[in-house]
N, C-alpha and C positions, 0 to 999 in steps of 0.2 A: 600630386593633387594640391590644390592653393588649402590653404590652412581657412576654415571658415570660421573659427572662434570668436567673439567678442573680446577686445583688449583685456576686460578683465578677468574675463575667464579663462583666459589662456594665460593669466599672469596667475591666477587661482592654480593653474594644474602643470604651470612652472614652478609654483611650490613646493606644489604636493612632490611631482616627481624629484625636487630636491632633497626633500625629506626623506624619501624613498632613498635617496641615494646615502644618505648620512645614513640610515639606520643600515642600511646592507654595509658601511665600514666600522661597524661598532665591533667594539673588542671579541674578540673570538678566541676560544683557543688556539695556542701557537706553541713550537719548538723550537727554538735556532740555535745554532750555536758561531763562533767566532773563535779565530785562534787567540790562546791568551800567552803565550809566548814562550817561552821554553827555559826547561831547569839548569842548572848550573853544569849539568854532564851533558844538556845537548836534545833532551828528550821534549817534543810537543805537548804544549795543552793546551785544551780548549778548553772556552767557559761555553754553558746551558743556560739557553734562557728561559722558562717556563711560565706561559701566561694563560690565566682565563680569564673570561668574559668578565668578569667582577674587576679583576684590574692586579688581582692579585699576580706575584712573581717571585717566583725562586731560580739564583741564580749558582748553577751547582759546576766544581773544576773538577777535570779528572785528573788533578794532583789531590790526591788522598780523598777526592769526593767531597771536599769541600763543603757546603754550603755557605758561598760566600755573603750572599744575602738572602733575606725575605720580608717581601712588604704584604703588611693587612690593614685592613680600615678598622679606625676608632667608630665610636658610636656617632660621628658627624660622618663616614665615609672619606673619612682625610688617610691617605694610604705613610707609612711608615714601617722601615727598615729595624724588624725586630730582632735582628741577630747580629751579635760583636763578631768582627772580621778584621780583615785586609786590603788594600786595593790595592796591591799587585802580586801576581806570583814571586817572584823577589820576595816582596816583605814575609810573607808567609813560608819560604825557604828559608830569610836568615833568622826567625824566629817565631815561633806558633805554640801558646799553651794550649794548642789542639782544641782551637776556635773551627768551628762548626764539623769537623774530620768523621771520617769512619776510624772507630779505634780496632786493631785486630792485629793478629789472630785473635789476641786473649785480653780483652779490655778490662779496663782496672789492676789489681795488686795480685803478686801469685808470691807465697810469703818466702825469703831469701831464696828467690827466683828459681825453685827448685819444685820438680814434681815428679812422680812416678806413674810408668802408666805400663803394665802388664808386663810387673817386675825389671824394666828397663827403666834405669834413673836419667832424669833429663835437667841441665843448668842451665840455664835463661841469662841473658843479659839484667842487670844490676842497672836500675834508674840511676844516672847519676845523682846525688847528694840523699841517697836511700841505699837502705841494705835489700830491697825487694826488687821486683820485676814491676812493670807500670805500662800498661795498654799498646803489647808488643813487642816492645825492645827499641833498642835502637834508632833501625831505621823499619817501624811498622807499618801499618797499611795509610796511617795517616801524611805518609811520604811518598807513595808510590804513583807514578801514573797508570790509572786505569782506560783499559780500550771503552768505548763509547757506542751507543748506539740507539737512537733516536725510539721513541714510544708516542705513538698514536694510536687513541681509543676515541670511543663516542661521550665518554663525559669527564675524561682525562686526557693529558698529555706528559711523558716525562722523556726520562734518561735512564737507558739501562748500562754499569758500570760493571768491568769486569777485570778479575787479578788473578795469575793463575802464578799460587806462593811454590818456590821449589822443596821438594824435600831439605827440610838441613836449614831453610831458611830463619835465621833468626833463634837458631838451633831447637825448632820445632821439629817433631816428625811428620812426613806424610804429601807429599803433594796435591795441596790442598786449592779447588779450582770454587771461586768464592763471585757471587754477581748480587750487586747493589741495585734495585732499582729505587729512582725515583719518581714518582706521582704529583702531580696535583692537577687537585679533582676542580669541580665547576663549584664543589661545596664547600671551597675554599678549606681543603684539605690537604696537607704535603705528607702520603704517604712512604714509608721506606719497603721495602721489600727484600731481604734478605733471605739469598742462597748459596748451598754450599755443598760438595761434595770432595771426597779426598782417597787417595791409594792406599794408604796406608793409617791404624789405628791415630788418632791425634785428638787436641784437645781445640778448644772454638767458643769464644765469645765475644759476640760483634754486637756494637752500639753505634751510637753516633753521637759525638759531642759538641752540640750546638748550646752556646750561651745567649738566654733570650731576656732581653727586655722588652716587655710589651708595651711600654711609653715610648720607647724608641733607642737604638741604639747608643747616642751621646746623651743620653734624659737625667742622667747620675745613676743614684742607687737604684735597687728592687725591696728594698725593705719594706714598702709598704704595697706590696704586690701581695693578693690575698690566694695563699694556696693549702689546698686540699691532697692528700694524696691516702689514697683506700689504702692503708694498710692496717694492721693489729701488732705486729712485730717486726724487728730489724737484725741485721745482723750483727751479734756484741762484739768491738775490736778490744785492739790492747792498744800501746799509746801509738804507734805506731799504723795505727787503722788496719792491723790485720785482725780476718776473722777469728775468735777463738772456738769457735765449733757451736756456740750458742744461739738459738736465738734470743729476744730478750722483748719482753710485753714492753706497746708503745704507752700506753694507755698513763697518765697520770704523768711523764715524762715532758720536759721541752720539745722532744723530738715529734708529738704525736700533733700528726696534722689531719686527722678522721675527719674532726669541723675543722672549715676555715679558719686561718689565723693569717695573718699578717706576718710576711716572712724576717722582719725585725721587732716581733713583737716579745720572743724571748731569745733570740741569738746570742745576748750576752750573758747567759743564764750562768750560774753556779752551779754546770754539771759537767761532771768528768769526760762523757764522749764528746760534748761542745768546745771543749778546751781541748784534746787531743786535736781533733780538727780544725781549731782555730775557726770554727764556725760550723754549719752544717755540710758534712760530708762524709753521709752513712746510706747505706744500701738496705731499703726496703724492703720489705717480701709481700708480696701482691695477695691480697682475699680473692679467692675463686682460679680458675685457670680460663685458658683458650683466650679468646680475642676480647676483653674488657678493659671498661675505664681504670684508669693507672694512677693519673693524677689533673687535676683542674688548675689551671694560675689566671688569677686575675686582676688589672692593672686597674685600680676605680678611676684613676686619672682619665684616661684615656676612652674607658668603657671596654678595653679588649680584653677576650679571654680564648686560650687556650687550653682544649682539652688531648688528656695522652690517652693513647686507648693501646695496649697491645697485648701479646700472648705472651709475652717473657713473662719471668717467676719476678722479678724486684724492678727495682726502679734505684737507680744512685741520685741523691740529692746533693748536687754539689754548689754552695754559694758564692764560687769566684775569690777564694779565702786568699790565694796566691798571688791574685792581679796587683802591680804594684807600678803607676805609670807604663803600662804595656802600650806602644800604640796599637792605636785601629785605624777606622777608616776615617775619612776627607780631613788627616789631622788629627783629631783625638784622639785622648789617653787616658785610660780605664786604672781605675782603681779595684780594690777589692768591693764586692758587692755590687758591681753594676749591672751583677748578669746572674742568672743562676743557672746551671743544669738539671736535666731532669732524664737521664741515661737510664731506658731501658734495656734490661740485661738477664746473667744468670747472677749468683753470688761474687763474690770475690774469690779467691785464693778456693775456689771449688775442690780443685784438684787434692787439694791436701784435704778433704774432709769428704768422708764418702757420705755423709749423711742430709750433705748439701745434693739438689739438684744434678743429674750428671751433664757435664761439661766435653766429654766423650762421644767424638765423630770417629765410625768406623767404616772401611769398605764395603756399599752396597749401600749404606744408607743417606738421603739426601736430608741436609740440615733445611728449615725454610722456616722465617718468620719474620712478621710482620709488626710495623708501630708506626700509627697514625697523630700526625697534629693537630687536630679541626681548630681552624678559628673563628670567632664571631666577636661579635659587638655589642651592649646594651651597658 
C-alpha cells in the first residue's frame, strides 16, 4: 500500500520509531564470558562480564575468583574502576597480594599454623616470612581454577564458581566441595554467595579480598575516605596480630569507627595495635547477627559510597599497610594506603580458641553465607 503520510509526519514518526529503537538497545542485563587464557600448568580461564542497566560491571576470573574489576558511578554518573587489580592472568600468577581473591579454606592467621580438631592435631603451611598460616596455605583457593557457570535471574545476573578441595589438601581435612556465587543486582549491588559442604569433620573460613577505592583505582590514598563500621569490640592480638583469646572494647580507642571518621584521621596514632600492624589491620566483631549492615566507606571526592551488609560474626579491616610499588592495572603502581579492605569473615586463629565463634564444617551439614556490596552516589 503507497504510504499516504505528509513529508512531515512521516519524518515525525521516522523519529519517533528511532527513538523506539535506541530505547529497546539500552543497557540491560548481561553475562558473557571470554577466554582469558591459561595458567602456567596449562589449565583454562575465563573472565565474567557482569552488567546492568545502570551501567554498572564486574568483571570476575575463575583463577581464584578474582574480581578483577568493578565500576560504579560518582554523584555526576561518571562510572569508575573501584578495585586494585591486574590486567592479565600472568601478572596475577607471577604476583598477587590476593587483589580482589576468594581466600580459603581458612582465611586470615591460624597461630603457628597449628590446630586441633577432635583430638587429631593438624600442621598448616607456614606464610612465608611468618611463623603462622595466612588465608590457606601455599597454594589456596586464591590460586585455583574454579569450574564456572552462568546465573540468570529477573533482577540479577552473575557467576556461580566452583572448587572441589581434596582431602589432605593443603594438609586440611575433609573433602571439602565449596561454590562461590556471584550477583549483581539492578540495585547496583555485587553480592557474594558462599557455599560449602565436606566428608569429613574440617575447618572453613571464606572471605573475599578486594581492595577498594572508591575515587578510583590509580586516585592515590583512601585516607580520606570516611568509614563507619557497627562494631563495640575487636579481636585483641599480640604483636604478631594473633588473637589472644580477648575481646577488647572499641570505644575511646583509634580503632573505633561506630561514627564516621576519616580513614587517615588517626592511623598514625600512638597505640600499640596500630603499630603492630603498621596501620589498621584488626578483625571486628559485628553488633547483632544474621544478614546486617557491617560497614559504610565513603569517598566525599567522588560522592560514592559503599555499604557491607552480611551475616558473618566480624569484619577484618585491612589498609594496604604491605603495598610497596605493587603494580596494577593499565601501568600503575600502588603504594601503601591506596586501598583498604573490608573482609567479611569468622575470627582469626578460631580454631585455637573455643570461645571464639565455631569455624567447624561437619558431615551433613551445609555451610552458606552471604555479603553484599551496595553502591550509590550522593
Amino acid at each position: 500500500m503507497k504510504n499516504s503520510f505528509p513529508p512531515i509526519f512521516a519524518a515525525v514518526v521516522g523519529m519517533v520509531m528511532g527513538c523506539s529503537a535506541t530505547i529497546m538497545s539500552a543497557p540491560s542485563l548481561s553475562v558473557t564470558s571470554e577466554p582469558w587464557g591459561h595458567t602456567k600448568d596449562g589449565r583454562a580461564v575465563e573472565l565474567f562480564s557482569l552488567r546492568n542497566a545502570a551501567g554498572m560491571e564486574a568483571k570476575i576470573a575463575t583463577y581464584g575468583g578474582i574480581i578483577v574489576s568493578l565500576t560504579a558511578p560518582d554523584r555526576e554518573g561518571r562510572m569508575a574502576d573501584v578495585v586494585l587489580g591486574k590486567d592479565s592472568l600472568a601478572a596475577y600468577e607471577a604476583s598477587n597480594p590476593f587483589f580482589g581473591c576468594i581466600t580459603g579454606r581458612f582465611a586470615n592467621r591460624i597461630k603457628h599454623a597449628r590446630f586441633s580438631l577432635d583430638g587429631k592435631n593438624y600442621q598448616l603451611a607456614v606464610h612465608p616470612g611468618s611463623a603462622h598460616h595466612l588465608h590457606g596455605g601455599i597454594v589456596g583457593f586464591d590460586k585455583k581454577v574454579w569450574s564456572a557457570a552462568k546465573v540468570e535471574q529477573p533482577d540479577a545476573v552473575g557467576v556461580k564458581l566452583r572448587y572441589v578441595s581434596p582431602d589432605g589438601e593443603e594438609s586440611f581435612p575433609g573433602t571439602l566441595d565449596t561454590t562461590v556465587t556471584y550477583l549483581l543486582t539492578e540495585a547496583n549491588e555485587l553480592k557474594l554467595i558462599y557455599e560449602a559442604t565436606t566428608d569429613k569433620p574440617t575447618i572453613l573460613n571464606l572471605t573475599n579480598h578486594c581492595y577498594f577505592n572508591l575515587a578510583g583505582e590509580a586516585s592515590g590514598t583512601i585516607l580520606d575516605h570516611e568509614l563507619t563500621i557497627f562494631a563495640d569490640t575487636y579481636t585483641a592480638t599480640d604483636a604478631d596480630l594473633i588473637p589472644t583469646g580477648t575481646l577488647e572494647p572499641l570505644a575511646g580507642t583509634p580503632l573505633d569507627f561506630n561514627q564516621p571518621h576519616r580513614v587517615g584521621e588517626r592511623i598514625g596514632a600512638d597505640f600499640t595495635p596500630l603499630k603492630d600492624g603498621l596501620g589498621y589491620d584488626h578483625n571486628y566483631v559485628l553488633k547483632g547477627s544474621g544478614l546486617r549492615p557491617a560497614a559504610r566507606l565513603h569517598d566525599p571526592k567522588s560522592g560514592r559510597t559503599m555499604e557491607v551488609i552480611t551475616d558473618q560474626p566480624a569484619v577484618q579491616l585491612y589498609t594496604a599497610n604491605h603495598l610497596d610499588n605493587v603494580e596494577g592495572k593499565h601501568g600503575h603502581h600502588h603504594q601503601k594506603r591506596d586501598a583498604l579492605c573490608l573482609e567479611t569473615q569468622h575470627f582469626p586463629d578460631s580454631p585455637n580458641h573455643p570461645n571464639f565463634p565455631s569455624v567447624v564444617l561437619r558431615p551433613g551439614e551445609a555451610f552458606k553465607s552471604q555479603t553484599t556490596f551496595r553502591f550509590s552516589a550522593q
